[in-house]
N, CA, C and O atoms as a printed pandas DataFrame, in Angstrom:
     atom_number atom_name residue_name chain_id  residue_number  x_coord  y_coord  z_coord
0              1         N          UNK        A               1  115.707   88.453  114.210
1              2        CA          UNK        A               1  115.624   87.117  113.678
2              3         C          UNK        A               1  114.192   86.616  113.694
3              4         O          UNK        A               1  113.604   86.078  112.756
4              5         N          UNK        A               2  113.676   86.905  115.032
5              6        CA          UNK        A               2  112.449   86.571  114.616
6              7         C          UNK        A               2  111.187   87.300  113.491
7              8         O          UNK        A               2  110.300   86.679  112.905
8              9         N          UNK        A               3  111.359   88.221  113.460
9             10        CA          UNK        A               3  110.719   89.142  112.401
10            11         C          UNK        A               3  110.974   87.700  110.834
11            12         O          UNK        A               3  110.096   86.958  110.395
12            13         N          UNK        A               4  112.136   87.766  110.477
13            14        CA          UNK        A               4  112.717   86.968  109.345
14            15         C          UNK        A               4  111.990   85.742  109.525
15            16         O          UNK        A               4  111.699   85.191  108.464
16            17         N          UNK        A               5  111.470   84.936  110.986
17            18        CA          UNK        A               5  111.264   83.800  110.608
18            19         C          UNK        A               5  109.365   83.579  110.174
19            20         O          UNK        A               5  108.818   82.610  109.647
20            21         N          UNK        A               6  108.721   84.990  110.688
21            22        CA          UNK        A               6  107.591   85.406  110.535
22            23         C          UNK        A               6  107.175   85.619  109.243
23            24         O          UNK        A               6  106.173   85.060  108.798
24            25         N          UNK        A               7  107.806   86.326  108.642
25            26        CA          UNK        A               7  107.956   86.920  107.047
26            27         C          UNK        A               7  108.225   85.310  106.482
27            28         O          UNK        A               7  107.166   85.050  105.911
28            29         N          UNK        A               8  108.954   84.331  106.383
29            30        CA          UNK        A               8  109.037   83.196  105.899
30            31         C          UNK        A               8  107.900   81.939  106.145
31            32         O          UNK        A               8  107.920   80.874  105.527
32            33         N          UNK        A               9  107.002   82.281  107.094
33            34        CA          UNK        A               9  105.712   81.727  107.217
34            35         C          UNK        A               9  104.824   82.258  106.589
35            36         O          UNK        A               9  103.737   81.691  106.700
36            37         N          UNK        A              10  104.860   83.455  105.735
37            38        CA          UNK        A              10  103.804   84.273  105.615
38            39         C          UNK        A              10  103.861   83.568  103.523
39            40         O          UNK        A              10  104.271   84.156  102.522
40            41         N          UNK        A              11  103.397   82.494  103.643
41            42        CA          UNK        A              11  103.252   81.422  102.093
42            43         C          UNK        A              11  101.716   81.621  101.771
43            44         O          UNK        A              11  101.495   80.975  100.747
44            45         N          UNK        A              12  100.863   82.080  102.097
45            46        CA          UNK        A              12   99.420   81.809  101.642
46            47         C          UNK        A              12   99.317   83.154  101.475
47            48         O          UNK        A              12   99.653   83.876  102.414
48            49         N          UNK        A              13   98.939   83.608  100.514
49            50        CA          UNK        A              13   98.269   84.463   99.363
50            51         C          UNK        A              13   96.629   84.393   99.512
51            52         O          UNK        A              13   96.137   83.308   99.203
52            53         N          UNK        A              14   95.756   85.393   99.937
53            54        CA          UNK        A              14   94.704   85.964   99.309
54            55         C          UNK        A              14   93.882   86.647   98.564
55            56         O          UNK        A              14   94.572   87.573   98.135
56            57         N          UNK        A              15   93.074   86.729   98.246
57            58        CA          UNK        A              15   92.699   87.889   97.368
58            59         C          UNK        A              15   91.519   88.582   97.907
59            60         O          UNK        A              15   90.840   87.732   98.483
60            61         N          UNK        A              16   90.958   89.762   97.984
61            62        CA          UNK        A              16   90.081   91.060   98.319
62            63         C          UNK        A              16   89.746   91.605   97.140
63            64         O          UNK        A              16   90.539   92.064   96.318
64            65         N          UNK        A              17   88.286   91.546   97.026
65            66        CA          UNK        A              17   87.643   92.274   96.003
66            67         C          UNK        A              17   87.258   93.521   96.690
67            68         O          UNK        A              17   86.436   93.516   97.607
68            69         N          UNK        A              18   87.810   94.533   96.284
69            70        CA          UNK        A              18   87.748   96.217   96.457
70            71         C          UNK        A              18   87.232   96.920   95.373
71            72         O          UNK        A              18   87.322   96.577   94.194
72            73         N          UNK        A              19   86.498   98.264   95.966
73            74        CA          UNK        A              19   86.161   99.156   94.951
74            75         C          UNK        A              19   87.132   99.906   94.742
75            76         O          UNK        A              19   88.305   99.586   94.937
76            77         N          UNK        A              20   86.837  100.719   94.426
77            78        CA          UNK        A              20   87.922  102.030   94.070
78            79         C          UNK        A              20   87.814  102.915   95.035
79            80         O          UNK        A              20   88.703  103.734   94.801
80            81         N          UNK        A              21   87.196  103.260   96.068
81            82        CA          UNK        A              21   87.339  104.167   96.740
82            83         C          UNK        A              21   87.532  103.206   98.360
83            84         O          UNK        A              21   87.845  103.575   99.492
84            85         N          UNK        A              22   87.323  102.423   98.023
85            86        CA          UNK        A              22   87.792  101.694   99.466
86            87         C          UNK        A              22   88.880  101.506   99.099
87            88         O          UNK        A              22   89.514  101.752  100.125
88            89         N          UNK        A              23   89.876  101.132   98.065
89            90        CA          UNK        A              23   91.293  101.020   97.594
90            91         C          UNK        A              23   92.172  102.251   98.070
91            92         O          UNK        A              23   93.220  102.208   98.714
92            93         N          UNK        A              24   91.549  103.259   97.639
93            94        CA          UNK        A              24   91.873  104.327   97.407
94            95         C          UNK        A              24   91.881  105.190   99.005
95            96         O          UNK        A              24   92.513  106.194   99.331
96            97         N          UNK        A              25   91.075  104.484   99.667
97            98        CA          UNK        A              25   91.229  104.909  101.373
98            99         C          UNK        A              25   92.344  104.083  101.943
99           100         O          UNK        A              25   93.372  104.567  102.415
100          101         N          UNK        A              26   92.034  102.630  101.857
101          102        CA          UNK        A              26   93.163  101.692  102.432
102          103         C          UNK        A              26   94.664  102.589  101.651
103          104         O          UNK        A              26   95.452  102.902  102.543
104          105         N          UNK        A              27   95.102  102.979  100.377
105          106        CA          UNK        A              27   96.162  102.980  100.285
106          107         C          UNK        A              27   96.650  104.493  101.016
107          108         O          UNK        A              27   97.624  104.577  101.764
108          109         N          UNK        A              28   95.928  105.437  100.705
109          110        CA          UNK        A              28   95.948  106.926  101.684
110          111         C          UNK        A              28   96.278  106.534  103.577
111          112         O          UNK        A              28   97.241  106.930  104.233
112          113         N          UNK        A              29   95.139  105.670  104.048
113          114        CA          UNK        A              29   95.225  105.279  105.514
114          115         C          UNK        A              29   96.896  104.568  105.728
115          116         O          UNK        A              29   97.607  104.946  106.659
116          117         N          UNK        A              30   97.367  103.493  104.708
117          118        CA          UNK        A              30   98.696  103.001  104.200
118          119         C          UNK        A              30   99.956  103.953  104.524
119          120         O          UNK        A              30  100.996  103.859  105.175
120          121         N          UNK        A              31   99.321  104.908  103.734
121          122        CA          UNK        A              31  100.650  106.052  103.332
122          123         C          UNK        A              31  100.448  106.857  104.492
123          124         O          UNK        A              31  101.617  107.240  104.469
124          125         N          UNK        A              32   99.850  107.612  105.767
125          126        CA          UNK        A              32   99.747  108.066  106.434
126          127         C          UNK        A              32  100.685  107.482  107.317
127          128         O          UNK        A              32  101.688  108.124  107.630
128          129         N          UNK        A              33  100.446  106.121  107.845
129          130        CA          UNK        A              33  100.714  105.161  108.368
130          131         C          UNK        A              33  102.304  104.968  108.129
131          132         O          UNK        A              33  103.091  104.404  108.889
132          133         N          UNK        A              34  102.504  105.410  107.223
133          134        CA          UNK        A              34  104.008  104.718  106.587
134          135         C          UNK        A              34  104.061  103.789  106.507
135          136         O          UNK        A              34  105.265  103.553  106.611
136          137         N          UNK        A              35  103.267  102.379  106.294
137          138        CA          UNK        A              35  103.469  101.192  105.836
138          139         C          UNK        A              35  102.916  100.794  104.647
139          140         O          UNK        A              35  102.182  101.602  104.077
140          141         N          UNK        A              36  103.122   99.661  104.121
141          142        CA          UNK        A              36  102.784   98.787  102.678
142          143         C          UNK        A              36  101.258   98.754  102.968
143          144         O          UNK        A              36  100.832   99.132  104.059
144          145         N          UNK        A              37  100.557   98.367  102.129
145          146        CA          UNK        A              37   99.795   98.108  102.328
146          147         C          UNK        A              37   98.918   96.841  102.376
147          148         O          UNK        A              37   97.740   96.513  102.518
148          149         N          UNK        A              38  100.370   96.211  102.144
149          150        CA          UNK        A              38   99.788   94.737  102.788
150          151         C          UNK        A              38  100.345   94.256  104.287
151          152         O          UNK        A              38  100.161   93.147  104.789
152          153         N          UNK        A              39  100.994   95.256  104.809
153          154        CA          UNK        A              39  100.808   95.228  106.105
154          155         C          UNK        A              39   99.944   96.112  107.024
155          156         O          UNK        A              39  100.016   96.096  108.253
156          157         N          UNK        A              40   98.990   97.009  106.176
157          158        CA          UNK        A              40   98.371   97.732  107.304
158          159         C          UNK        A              40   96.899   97.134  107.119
159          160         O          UNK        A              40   96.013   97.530  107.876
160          161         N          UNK        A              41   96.645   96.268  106.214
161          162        CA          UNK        A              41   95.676   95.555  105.656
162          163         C          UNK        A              41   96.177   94.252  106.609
163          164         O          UNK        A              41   95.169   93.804  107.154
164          165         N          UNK        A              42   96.744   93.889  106.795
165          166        CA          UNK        A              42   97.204   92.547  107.714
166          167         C          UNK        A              42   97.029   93.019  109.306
167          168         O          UNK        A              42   96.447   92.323  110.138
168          169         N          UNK        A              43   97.644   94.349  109.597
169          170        CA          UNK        A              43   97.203   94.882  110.981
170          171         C          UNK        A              43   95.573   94.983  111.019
171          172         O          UNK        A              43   94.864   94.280  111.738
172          173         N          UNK        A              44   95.082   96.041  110.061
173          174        CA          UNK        A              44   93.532   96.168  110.355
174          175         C          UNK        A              44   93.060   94.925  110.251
175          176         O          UNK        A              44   91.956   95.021  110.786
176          177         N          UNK        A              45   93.159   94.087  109.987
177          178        CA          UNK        A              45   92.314   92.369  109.682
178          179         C          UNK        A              45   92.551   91.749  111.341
179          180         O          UNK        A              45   91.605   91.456  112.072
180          181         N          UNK        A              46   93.514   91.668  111.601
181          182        CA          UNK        A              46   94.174   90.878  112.781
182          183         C          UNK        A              46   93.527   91.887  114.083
183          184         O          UNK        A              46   93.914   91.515  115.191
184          185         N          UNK        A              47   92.700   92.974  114.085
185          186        CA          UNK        A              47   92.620   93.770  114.609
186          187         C          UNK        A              47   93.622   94.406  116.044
187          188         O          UNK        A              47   93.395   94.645  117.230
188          189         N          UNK        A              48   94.784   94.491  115.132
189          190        CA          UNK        A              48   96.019   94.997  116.274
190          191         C          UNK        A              48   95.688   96.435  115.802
191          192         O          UNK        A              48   95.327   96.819  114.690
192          193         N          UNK        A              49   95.924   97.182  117.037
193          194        CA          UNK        A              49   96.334   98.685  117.392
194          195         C          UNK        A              49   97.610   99.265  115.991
195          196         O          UNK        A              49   98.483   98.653  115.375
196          197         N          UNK        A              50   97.241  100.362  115.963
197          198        CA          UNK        A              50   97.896  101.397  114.728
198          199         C          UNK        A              50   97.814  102.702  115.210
199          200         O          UNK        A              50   96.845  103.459  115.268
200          201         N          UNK        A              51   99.423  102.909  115.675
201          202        CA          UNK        A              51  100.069  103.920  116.261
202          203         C          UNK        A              51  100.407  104.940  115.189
203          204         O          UNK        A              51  101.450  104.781  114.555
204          205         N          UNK        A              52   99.367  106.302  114.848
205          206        CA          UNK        A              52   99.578  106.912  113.966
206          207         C          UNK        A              52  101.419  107.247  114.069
207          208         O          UNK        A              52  101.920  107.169  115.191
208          209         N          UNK        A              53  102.333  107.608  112.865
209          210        CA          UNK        A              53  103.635  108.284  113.419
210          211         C          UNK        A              53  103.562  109.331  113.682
211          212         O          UNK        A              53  102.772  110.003  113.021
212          213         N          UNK        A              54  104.271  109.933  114.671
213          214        CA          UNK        A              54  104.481  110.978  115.433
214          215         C          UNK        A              54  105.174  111.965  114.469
215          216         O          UNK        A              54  106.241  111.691  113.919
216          217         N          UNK        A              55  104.461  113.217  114.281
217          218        CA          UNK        A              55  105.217  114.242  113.131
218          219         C          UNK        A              55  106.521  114.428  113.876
219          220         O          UNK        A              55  107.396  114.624  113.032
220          221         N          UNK        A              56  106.978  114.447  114.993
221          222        CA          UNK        A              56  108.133  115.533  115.631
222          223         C          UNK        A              56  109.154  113.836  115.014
223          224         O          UNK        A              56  110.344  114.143  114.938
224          225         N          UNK        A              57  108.986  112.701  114.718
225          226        CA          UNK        A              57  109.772  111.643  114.626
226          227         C          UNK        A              57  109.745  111.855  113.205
227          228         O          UNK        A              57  110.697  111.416  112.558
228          229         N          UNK        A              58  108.684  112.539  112.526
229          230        CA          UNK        A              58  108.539  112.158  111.104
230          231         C          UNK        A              58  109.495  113.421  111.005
231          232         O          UNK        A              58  110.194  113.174  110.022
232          233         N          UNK        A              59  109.938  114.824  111.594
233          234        CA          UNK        A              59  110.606  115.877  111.377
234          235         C          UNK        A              59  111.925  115.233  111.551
235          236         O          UNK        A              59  112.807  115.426  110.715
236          237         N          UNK        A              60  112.083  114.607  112.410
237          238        CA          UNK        A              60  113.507  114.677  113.479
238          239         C          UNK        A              60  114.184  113.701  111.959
239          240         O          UNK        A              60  115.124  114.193  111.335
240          241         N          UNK        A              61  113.458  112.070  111.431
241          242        CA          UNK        A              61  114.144  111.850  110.265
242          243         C          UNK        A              61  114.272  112.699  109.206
243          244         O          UNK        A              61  115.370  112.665  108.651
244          245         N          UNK        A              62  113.416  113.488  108.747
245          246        CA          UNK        A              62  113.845  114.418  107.698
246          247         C          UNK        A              62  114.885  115.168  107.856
247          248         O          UNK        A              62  115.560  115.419  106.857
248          249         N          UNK        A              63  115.273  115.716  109.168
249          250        CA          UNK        A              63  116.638  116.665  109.230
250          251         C          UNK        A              63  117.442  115.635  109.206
251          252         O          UNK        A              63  118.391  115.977  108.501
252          253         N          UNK        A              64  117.613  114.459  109.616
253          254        CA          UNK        A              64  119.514  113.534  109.915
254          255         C          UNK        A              64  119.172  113.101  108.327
255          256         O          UNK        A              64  120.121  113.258  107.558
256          257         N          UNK        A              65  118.218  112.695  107.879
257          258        CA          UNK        A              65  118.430  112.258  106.131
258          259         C          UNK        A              65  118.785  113.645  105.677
259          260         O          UNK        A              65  119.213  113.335  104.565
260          261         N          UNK        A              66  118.909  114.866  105.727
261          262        CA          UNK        A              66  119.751  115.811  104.955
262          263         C          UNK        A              66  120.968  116.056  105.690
263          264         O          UNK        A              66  121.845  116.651  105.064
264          265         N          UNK        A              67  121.239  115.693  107.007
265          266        CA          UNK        A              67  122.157  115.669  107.396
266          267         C          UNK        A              67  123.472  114.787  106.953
267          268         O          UNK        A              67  124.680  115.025  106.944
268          269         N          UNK        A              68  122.819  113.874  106.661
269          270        CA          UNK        A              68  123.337  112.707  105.687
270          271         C          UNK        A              68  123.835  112.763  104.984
271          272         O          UNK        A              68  125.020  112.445  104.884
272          273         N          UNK        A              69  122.864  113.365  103.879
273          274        CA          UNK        A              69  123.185  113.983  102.341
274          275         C          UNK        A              69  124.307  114.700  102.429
275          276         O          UNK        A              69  125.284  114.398  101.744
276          277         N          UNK        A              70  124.324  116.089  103.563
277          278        CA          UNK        A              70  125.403  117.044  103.044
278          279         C          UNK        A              70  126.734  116.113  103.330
279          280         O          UNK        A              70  127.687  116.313  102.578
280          281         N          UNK        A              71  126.912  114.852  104.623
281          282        CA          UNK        A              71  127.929  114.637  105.027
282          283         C          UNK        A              71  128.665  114.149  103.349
283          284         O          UNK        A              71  129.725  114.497  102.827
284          285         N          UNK        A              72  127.408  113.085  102.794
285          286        CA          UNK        A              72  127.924  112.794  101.305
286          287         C          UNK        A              72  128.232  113.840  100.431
287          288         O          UNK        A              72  128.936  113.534   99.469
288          289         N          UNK        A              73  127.891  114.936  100.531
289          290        CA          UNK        A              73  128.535  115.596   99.547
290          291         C          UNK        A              73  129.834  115.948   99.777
291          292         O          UNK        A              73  130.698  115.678   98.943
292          293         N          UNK        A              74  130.095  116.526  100.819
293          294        CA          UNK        A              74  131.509  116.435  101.546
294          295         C          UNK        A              74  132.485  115.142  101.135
295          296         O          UNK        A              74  133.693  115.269  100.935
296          297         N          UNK        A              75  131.873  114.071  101.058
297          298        CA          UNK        A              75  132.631  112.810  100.910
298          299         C          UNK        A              75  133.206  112.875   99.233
299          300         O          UNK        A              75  134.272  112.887   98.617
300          301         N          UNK        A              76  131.708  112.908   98.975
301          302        CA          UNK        A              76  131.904  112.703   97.415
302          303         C          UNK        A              76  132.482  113.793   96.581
303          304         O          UNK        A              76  132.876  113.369   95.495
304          305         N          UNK        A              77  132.665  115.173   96.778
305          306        CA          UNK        A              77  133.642  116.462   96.646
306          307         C          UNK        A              77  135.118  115.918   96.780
307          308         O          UNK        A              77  135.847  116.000   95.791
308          309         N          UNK        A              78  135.588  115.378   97.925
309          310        CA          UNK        A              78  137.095  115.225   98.307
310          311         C          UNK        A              78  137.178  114.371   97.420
311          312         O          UNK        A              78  138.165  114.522   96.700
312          313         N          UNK        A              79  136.217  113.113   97.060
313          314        CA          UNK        A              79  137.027  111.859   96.462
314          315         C          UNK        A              79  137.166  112.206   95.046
315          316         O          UNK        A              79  138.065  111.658   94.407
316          317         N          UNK        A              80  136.345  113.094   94.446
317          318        CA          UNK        A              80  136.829  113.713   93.380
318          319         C          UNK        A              80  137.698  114.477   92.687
319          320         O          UNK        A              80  137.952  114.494   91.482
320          321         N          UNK        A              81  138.267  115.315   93.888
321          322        CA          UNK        A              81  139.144  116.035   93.375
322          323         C          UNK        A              81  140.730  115.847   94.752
323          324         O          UNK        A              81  141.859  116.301   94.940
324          325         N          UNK        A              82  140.009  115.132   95.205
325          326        CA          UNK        A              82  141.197  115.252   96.418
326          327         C          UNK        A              82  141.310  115.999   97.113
327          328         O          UNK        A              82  142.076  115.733   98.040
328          329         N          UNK        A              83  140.981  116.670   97.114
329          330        CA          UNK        A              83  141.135  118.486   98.098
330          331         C          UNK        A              83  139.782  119.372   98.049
331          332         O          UNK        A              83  139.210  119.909   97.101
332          333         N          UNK        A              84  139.626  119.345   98.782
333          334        CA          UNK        A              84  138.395  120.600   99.353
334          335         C          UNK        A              84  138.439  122.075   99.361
335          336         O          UNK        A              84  139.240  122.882   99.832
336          337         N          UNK        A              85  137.411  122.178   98.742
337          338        CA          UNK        A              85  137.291  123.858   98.348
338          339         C          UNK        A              85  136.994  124.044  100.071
339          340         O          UNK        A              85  136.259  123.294  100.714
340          341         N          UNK        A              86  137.700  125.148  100.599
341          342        CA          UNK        A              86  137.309  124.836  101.589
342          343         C          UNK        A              86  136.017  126.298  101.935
343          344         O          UNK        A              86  135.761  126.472  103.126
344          345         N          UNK        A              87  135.335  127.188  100.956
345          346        CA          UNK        A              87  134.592  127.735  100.869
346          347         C          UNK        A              87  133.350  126.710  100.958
347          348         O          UNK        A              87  132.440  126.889  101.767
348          349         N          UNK        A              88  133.382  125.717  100.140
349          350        CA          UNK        A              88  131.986  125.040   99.672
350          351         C          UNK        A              88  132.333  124.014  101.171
351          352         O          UNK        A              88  131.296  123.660  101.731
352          353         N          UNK        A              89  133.302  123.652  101.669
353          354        CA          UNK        A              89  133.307  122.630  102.664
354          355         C          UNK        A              89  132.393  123.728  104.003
355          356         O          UNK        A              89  131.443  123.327  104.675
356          357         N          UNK        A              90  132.938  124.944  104.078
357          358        CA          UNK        A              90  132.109  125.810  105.023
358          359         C          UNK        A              90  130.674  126.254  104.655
359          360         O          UNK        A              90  130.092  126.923  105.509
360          361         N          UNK        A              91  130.192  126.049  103.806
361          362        CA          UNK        A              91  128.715  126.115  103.296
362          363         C          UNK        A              91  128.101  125.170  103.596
363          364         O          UNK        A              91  127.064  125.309  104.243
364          365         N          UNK        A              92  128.579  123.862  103.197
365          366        CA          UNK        A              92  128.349  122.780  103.451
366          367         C          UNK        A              92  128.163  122.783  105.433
367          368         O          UNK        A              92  127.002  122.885  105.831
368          369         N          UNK        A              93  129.200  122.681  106.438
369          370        CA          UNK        A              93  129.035  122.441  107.019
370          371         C          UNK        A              93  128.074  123.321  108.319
371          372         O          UNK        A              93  127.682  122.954  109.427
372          373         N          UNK        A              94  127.934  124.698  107.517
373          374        CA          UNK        A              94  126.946  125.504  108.418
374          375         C          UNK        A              94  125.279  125.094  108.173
375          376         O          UNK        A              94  124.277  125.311  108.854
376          377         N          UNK        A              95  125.525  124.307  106.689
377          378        CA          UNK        A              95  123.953  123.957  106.707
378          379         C          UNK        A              95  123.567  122.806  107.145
379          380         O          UNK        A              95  122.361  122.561  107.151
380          381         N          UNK        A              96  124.771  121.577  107.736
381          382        CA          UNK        A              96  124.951  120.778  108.574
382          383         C          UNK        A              96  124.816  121.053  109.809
383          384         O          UNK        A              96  124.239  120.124  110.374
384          385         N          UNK        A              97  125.129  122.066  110.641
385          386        CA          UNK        A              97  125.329  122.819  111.326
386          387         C          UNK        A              97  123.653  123.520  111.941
387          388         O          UNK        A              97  123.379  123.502  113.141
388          389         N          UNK        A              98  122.820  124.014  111.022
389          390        CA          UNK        A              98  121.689  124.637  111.026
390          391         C          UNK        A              98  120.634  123.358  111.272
391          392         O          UNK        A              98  119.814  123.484  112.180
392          393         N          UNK        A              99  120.644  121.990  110.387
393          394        CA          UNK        A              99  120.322  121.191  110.472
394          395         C          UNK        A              99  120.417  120.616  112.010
395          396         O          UNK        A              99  119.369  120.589  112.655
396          397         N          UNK        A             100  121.656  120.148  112.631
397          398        CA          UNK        A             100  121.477  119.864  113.938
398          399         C          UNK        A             100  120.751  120.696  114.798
399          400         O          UNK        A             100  120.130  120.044  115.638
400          401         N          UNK        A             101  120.584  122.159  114.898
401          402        CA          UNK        A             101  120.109  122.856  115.481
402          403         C          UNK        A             101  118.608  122.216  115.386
403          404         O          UNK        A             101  117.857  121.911  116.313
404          405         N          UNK        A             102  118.432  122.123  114.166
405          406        CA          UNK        A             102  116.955  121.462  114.348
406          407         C          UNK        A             102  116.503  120.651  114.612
407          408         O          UNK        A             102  115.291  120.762  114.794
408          409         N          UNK        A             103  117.056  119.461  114.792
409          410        CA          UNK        A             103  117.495  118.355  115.277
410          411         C          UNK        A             103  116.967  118.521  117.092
411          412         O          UNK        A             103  116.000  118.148  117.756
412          413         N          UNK        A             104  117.963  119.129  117.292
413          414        CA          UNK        A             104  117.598  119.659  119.169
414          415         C          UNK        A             104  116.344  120.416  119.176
415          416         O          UNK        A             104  115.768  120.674  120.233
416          417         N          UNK        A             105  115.901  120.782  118.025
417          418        CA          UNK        A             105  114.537  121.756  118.236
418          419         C          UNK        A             105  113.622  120.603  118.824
419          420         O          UNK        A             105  113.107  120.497  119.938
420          421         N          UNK        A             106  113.588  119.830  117.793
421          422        CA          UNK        A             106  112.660  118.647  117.506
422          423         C          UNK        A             106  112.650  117.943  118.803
423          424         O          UNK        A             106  111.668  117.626  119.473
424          425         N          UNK        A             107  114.174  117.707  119.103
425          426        CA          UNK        A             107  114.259  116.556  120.320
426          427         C          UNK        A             107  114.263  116.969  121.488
427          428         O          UNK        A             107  114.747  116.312  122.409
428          429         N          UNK        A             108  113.563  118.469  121.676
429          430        CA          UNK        A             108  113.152  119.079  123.080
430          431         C          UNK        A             108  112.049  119.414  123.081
431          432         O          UNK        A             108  111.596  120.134  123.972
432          433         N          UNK        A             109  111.223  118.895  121.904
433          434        CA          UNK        A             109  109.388  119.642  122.130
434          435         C          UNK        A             109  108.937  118.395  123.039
435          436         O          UNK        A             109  107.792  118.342  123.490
């Protein structure tokens, strides 16, 4: 809630005259960062700390977002036909399956 009431104070608009290669760093430093870039431009100004993300966090979401995916395909297979191949449901769930494994890889380094 409080985040929401922060974002609703945030009414004044500025403007920054940039070159192109200072643009072009801020939006790269941005995307590293995983944020907008009018919030990592609001962090660097305010001079708060910027916690690069951690690759093993940036891995660990990439496996549960395909973990995800296959659960939807599973979903979206049955609701189509009603019944499960249950060949493609076992394909499906060993690469679900392979996925968690990596999952624990990640969440024991």
């Amino acid at each position: 809630m409080q985040k929401t009431n922060i974002q609703a104070r945030r009414t004044i608009e500025t403007k920054v005259r940039l070159n192109k290669e200072e643009i072009n760093q801020i939006n790269n430093n941005a995307k590293i960062m995983r944020m907008s870039r009018a919030k990592y431009m609001r962090i660097c100004a305010l001079n708060k700390k910027i916690n690069p993300p951690d690759q093993n966090m940036i891995n660990l979401i990439r496996e549960l977002s395909m973990i995800g995916s296959n659960v939807n395909q599973i979903a979206k297979r049955f609701n189509q036909s009603k019944f499960i191949n249950f060949l493609s449901l076992k394909k499906i769930l060993e690469e679900v399956s392979n996925k968690l494994d990596n999952v624990r890889t990640i969440l024991l380094k």
